[in-house]
C-alpha positions in Angstrom: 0.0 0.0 0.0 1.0 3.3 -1.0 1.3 6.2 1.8 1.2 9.6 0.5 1.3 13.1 2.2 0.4 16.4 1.0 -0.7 20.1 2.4 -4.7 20.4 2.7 -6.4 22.7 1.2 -10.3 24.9 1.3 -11.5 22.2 -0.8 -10.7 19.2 1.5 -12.7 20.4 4.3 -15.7 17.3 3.5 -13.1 15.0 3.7 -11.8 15.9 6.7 -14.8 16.8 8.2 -15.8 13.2 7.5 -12.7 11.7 8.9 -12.7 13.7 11.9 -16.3 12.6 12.7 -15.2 9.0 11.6 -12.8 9.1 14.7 -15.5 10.4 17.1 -17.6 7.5 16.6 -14.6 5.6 17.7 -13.6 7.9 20.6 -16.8 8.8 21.8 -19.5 6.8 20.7 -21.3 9.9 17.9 -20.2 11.8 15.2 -19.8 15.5 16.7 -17.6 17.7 14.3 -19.0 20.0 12.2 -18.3 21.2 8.7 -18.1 24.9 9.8 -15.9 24.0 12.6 -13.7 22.3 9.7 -13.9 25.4 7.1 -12.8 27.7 10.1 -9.7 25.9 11.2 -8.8 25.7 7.6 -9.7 29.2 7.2 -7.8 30.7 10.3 -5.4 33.7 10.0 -2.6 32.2 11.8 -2.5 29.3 9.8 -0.4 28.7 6.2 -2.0 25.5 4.6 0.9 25.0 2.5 3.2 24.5 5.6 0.9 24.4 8.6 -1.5 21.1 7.5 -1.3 18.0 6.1 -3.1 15.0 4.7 -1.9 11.2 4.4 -3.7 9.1 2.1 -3.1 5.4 1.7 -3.7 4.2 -1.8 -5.8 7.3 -2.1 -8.2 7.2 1.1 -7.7 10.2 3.5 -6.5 8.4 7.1 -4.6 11.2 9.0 -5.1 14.8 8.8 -2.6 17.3 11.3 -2.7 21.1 11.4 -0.5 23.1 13.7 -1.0 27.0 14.6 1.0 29.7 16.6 -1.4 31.9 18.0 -0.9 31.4 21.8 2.3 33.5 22.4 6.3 33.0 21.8 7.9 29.3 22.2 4.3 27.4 22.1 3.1 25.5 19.1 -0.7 23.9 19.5 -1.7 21.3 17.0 -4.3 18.9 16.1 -3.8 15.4 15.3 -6.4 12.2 13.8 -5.6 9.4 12.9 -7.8 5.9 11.8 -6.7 2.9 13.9 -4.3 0.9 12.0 -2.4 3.2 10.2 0.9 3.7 12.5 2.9 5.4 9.5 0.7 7.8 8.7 0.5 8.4 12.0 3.9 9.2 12.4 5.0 10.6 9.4 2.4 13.4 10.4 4.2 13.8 13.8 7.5 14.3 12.3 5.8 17.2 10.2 4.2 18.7 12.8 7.0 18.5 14.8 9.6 19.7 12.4 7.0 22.6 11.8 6.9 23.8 15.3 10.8 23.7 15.5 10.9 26.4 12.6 8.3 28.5 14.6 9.6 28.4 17.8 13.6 28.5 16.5 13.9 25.2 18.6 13.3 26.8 22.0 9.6 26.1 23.0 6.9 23.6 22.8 4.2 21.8 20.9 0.8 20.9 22.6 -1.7 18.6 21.2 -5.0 17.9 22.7 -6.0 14.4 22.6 -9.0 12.0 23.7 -8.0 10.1 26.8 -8.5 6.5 24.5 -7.8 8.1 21.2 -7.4 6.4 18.0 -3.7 7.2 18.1 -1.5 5.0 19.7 -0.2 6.4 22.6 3.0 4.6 22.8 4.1 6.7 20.0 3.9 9.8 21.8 5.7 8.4 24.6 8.5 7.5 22.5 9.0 10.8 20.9 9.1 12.3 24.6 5.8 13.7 25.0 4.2 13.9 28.3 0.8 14.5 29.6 0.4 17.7 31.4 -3.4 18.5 32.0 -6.2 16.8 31.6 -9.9 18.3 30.9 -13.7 17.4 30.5 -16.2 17.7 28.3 -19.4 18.0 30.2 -23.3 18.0 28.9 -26.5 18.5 30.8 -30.0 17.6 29.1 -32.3 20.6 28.9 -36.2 20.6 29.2 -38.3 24.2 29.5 -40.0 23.1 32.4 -36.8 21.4 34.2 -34.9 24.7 33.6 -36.7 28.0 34.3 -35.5 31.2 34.7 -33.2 31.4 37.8 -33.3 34.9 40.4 -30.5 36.7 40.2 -27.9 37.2 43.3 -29.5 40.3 45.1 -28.1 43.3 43.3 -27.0 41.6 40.3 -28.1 43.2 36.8 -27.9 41.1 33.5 -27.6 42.7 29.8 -26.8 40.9 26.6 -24.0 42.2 24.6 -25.7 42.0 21.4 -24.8 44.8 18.7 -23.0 46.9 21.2 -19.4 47.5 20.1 -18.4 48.7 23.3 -19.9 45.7 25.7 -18.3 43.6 22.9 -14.8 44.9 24.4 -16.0 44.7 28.0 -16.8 41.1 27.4 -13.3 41.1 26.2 -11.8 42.3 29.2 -13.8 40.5 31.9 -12.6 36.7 30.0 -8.9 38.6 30.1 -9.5 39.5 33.5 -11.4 36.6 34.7 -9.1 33.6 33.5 -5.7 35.1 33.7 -4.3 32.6 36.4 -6.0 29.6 34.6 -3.6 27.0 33.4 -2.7 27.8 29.6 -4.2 31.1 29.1 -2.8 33.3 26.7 -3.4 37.5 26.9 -5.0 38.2 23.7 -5.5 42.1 22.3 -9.2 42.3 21.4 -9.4 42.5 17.8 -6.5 39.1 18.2 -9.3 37.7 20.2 -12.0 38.3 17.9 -9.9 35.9 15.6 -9.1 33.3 18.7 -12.8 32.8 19.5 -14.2 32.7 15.9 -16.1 35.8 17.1 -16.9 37.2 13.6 -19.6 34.9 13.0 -20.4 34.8 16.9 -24.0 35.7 17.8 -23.4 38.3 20.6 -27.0 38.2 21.7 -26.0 34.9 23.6 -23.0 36.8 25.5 -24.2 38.2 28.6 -22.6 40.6 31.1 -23.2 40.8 35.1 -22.6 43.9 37.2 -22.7 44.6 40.8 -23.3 48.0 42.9 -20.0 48.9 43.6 -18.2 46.3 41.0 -19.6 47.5 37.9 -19.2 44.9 35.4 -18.0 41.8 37.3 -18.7 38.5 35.8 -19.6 37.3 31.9 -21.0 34.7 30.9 -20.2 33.7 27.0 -22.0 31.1 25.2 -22.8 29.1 21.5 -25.2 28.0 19.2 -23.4 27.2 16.2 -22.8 23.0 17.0 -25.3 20.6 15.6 -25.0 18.4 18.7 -25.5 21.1 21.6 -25.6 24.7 22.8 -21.9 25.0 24.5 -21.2 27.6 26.7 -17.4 28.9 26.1 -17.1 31.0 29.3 -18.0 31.8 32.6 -15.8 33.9 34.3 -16.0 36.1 37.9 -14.2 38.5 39.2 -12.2 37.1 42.2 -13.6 40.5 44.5 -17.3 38.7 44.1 -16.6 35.3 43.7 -18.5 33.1 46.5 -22.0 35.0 46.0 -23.5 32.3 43.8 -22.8 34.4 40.3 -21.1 32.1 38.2 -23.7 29.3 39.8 -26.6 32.0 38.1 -25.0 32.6 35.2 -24.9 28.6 34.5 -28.5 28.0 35.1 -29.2 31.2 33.0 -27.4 29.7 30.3 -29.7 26.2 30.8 -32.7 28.4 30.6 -32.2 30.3 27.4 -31.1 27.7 25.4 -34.4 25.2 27.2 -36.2 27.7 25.5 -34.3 27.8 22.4 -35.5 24.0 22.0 -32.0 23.1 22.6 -31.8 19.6 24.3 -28.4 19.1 25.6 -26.0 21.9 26.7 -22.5 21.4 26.9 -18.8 22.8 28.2 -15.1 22.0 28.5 -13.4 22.8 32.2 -9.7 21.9 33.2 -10.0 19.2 36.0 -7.6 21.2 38.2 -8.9 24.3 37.9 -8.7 26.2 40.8 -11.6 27.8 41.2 -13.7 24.7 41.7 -15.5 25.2 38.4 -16.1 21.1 37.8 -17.4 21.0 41.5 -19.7 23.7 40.5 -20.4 22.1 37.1 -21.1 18.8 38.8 -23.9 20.3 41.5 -25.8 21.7 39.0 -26.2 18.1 36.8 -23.4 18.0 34.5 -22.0 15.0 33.8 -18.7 13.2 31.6 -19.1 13.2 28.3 -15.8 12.5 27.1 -12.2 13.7 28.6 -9.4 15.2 27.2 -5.4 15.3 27.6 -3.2 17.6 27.0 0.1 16.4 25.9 3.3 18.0 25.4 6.8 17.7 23.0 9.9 20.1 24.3 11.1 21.3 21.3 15.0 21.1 20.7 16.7 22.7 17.4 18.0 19.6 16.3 14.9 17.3 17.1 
């Protein structure tokens, strides 16, 4: 059989798209990737096809598909990488491009990060060889939605609610509270607005399902920022509080808001992603309110050294 590697390009994304969901079934029992989600990778600023993404196909079928992208500061790499079970040298030969990739964007002096289902369809022993080594692990967790299960919560006393919506200037405040919010969590990287705008997707975002908080005395203190763009669930990106005003049940409100909007939506399943050691005891908060495993996720990690 004949292995064969080459850049992707705009016109691959149904291919990919397919394979992708082709290794959900196998990782988490459904087909969850969506074309969109595909088209926008592809389509991402940060990202050259020609040297950033490739393809292996043996004897012509499409069995591994790698991207890698530098958008999360000086000396780190991230990079995505699926593979069908069975095919070891695709597998590989993918790595070493990635790889070799992030040594030219990091001059040899930093790191590349993949994100990978805790069974994946990759054989794990071939990470291990190469020296990578797990460093963080997260969940993906869904809640089923019903209008009359999830009503409107009350606000905390004092709290007021808005929707961003077509306001350029929440837009930023949103901005700033996620900046301000998450900047001791594990792996976040400082983005300037308009760089975040490009991060989140937030372009084709529909503001009118980003919400901001305030408080008497706090002004704007909490966010809430949430999508309904996935075929398979309404997702809620972020839920961040101000540490000044954490401890007065906001971020629990802001959740069940976010269950209630998208009840009524007709949406039937809600999901998020939180990092298991997260120190604000988000997955503790996550779990009291019903939210359950749906599939978890390590991060892994290469040092990068100039001569491999």
């Amino acid at each position: 059989m004949t292995l064969t590697v080459r850049p992707a390009g705009p016109g691959d994304a149904s291919d990919i798209c397919a394979l992708l969901n082709a290794v959900d079934m196998l990782e988490i029992g459904r087909p969850e990737t969506d074309l969109a989600a595909v088209e926008s990778d592809l389509n991402a600023p940060d990202v050259d096809l020609a040297t950033d993404s490739w393809l292996a196909l043996q004897d012509g079928r499409l069995v591994a598909y790698a991207l890698v992208w530098a958008d999360s500061g000086p000396g780190r790499v991230d990079g995505d990488h699926y593979v069908l079970p069975g095919h070891s040298e695709g597998a590989v030969v993918l790595l070493e491009r990635m790889e070799a990739r992030a040594r030219e964007l990091t001059a040899g002096q930093g790191v590349l990060r993949l994100q990978l289902n805790v069974k994946p369809t990759l054989d794990l022993s071939l990470l291990a060889g190469r020296g990578y080594r797990t460093i963080r692990r997260y969940q993906v967790m869904t809640r089923s939605l019903a209008p009359d299960a999830d009503p409107a919560p009350t606000p905390p006393a004092g709290l007021a609610l808005r929707r961003c919506g077509d306001d350029e200037a929440d837009r930023r405040r949103a901005h700033a509270l996620v900046e301000r919010t998450f900047a001791a969590h594990f792996g976040h990287v400082d983005r300037p607005y308009e760089s975040w705008l490009d991060h989140i997707d937030g372009r084709k975002l529909d503001w009118s399902m980003v919400w901001i908080a305030s408080l008497p005395g706090h002004g704007d203190a909490a966010v809430l920022l949430t999508r309904d763009d996935r075929t398979s669930m309404a997702w809620i990106s972020h839920i961040g509080v101000t540490e000044e005003v954490r401890g007065r049940g906001i971020g629990g409100f802001l959740l069940r808001h976010g269950f209630a909007v998208y009840a009524g939506r007709g949406r039937d399943t809600v999901g998020l992603g939180v990092d298991t050691h997260n120190a604000t005891g988000a997955l503790a908060l996550y779990e009291a309110h019903g939210m359950g495993l749906h599939y978890a996720v390590d991060s892994w990690e290469l040092a990068l050294h100039p001569q491999g």
